[in-house]
C-alpha positions, 0 to 999 in steps of 0.5 A: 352918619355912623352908628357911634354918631348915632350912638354919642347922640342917643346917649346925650341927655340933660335939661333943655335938649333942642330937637328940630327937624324942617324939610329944605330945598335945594334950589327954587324959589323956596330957596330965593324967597328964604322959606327955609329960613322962616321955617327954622326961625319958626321953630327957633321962637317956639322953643325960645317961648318954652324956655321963657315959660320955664322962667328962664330969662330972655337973655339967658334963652337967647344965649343959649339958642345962639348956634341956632340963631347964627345958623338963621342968620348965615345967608350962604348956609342957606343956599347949600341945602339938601332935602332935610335939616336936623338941629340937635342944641344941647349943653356945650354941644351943637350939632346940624345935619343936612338929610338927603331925603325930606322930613316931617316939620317937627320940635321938641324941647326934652331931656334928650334927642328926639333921632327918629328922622335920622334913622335913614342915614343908617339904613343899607346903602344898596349901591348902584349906578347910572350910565349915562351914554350918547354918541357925543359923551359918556357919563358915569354916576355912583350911586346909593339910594340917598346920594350920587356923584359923578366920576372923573372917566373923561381919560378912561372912556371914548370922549363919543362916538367919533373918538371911538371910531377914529382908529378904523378906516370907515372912509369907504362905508360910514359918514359923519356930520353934525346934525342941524344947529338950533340957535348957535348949537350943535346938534348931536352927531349922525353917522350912517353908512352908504346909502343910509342902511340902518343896519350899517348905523347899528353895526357902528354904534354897536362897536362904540358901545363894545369900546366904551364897555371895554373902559367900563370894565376897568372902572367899574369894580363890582359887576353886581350893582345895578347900572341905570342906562340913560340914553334917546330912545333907540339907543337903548336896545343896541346898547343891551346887545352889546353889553355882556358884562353890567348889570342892567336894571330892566328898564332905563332913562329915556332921555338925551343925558348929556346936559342932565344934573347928576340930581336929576339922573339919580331922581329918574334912576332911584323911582326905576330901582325902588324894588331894589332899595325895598327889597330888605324892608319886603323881606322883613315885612313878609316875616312879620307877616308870618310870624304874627301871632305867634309871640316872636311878632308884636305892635304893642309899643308896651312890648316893643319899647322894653325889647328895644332897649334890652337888644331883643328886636330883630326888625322894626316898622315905624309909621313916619310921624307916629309918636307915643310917649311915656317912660320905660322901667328898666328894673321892670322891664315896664312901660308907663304911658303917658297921654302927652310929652312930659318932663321926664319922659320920652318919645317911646317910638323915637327911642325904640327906633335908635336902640333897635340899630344900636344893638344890630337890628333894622329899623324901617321907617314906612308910610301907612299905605305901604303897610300890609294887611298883617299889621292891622290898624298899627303905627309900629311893629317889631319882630322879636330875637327871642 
């Protein structure tokens, strides 16, 4: 999603516009049982209704909404799913995006898209990555806060520790073997030195550590991201002191990594560097806060809506799910509120969300709890360019 994507959609209108938004899954057994599908189909029927109450013909509404019905009814669709769907059906346009974060359940029939819920795809990537590192393997994952991918280091990186070390004479002082099998598997390799010397253990993995930051330091092409360590336990302290180039985050995955999905390490990495993801939207927040009151800041969806629409927002919260509808006067610079969706109107809080990234602002969508005190009893706020 890029901001023309976001922009032909913003500018796509006309009579019928189908908006949905359903949470998904990935795996599980809400993938098995087809929960997801239900819930699309749900929704499917539900605008089929309001087309039909709007005297359009079954067959005609059936038509129309075909490109959801042929996504109902694709069973492979169905098991390749991210955490959210959004559906966007119009006049001779179709359009489904599969969402890397969860969404409210919601649909709209209007005049235009209701895009509010894909506000995140925009936001800064805040790139990172996760290392994750054992005596046996070495895994390398990139990262933002919404997506991961594994890269291909295995020709780059020490295959263990034992690839590593195999190009010194440690004959004399060090000692390898497999640890206890359980069930046909081998376990993690065991080096120690004579006599079993901790120490001597360290000083090995230590220079397996210095080794593979060697190849890191040819991979890895900017050395400010934040790098989540994923290792046992005691593997972490030692990696540290051996590390004198990444950026480590302060605390890491304390886990044997090796068989861990790449979904998995990201879930553990992202809940470590949620100050770092925030850390824009806590910058912002704390503007508000200090130019509350002072007529740069509002929570009066009669001022925001205008502002969004003419470029004037720097910054803006949105409650996730908070909806206000009504009608913007463009000559007037005015808004008409409206006590419910109606024909011709709009979802205020949706449009200004978009507008404000269209025009080069930021939109933060929030929960009610993370809001600070300084935004009263609000479901919005803005700060104002001028």
């Amino acid at each position: 999603m890029t901001k023309e994507d976001l922009q032909t959609l913003a500018n796509f209108s006309g009579i019928n516009c189908v908006s949905i938004y359903i949470p998904t899954h990935k795996k599980g057994h809400q993938v098995n049982e087809g929960q997801d599908t239900i819930l699309l189909k749900n929704h499917y029927q539900q605008i089929r209704q309001q087309l039909k109450d709007k005297d359009i013909s079954e067959n005609d509404a059936n038509e129309y909404l075909a490109p959801i019905k042929q996504l109902i009814d694709d069973n492979d669709f169905w098991h390749y799913q991210e955490h959210g769907l959004a559906v966007f059906l119009g006049v001779d346009y179709f359009k489904a995006l599969k969402l890397p974060y969860s969404v409210q359940e919601f649909s709209m029939l209007s005049t235009s898209f209701h895009l509010d819920q894909i506000v995140p795809l925009l936001h800064k990537e805040h790139p990172f990555y996760i290392l994750a590192i054992s005596l046996n393997k070495i895994r390398l994952l990139e990262s933002d806060e919404q997506n991961v991918e594994e890269l291909n280091i295995q020709d780059m990186v020490p295959e263990g520790m034992e690839d590593a070390l195999s190009y010194y004479d440690f004959e004399k002082n060090l000692q390898y073997h497999s640890g206890g099998s359980s069930r046909g598997k081998t376990g993690t390799p065991i080096y120690h030195g004579q006599g079993g010397d901790g120490d001597k253990d360290d000083v090995y993995v230590q220079e397996y550590f210095r080794r593979v930051n060697d190849a890191l330091e040819q991979i890895i092409g900017d050395k400010n991201r934040p790098v989540v360590v994923a290792a046992v336990d005691y593997l972490h302290p030692i990696y540290r002191e051996a590390n004198k180039m990444l950026k480590l985050a302060d605390t890491g995955i304390t886990m044997n990594p090796d068989q861990e999905s790449p979904e998995n390490l990201h879930q553990k990495a992202a809940e470590i560097l949620k100050d770092y993801f925030n850390e824009d939207k806590q910058t912002e927040m704390d503007r508000y806060a200090a130019l509350a009151g002072s007529g740069q800041a509002s929570y009066d969806i009669e001022e925001i809506a205008p502002a969004a629409v003419n470029g004037r927002i720097d910054a803006l919260f949105v409650v996730e799910g908070t909806h206000r509808w009504g009608y913007i006067n463009r000559e007037e610079n005015s808004v008409q509120l409206h006590e419910s969706e109606q024909e011709n109107g709009h979802d205020l809080v949706s449009k200004s969300a978009v507008q404000t990234i269209l025009h080069g602002g930021n939109t933060y969508m929030v929960k009610k709890e993370d809001l600070p005190e300084e935004f009263v009893d609000a479901d919005l706020a803005a700060i104002f360019r001028w």
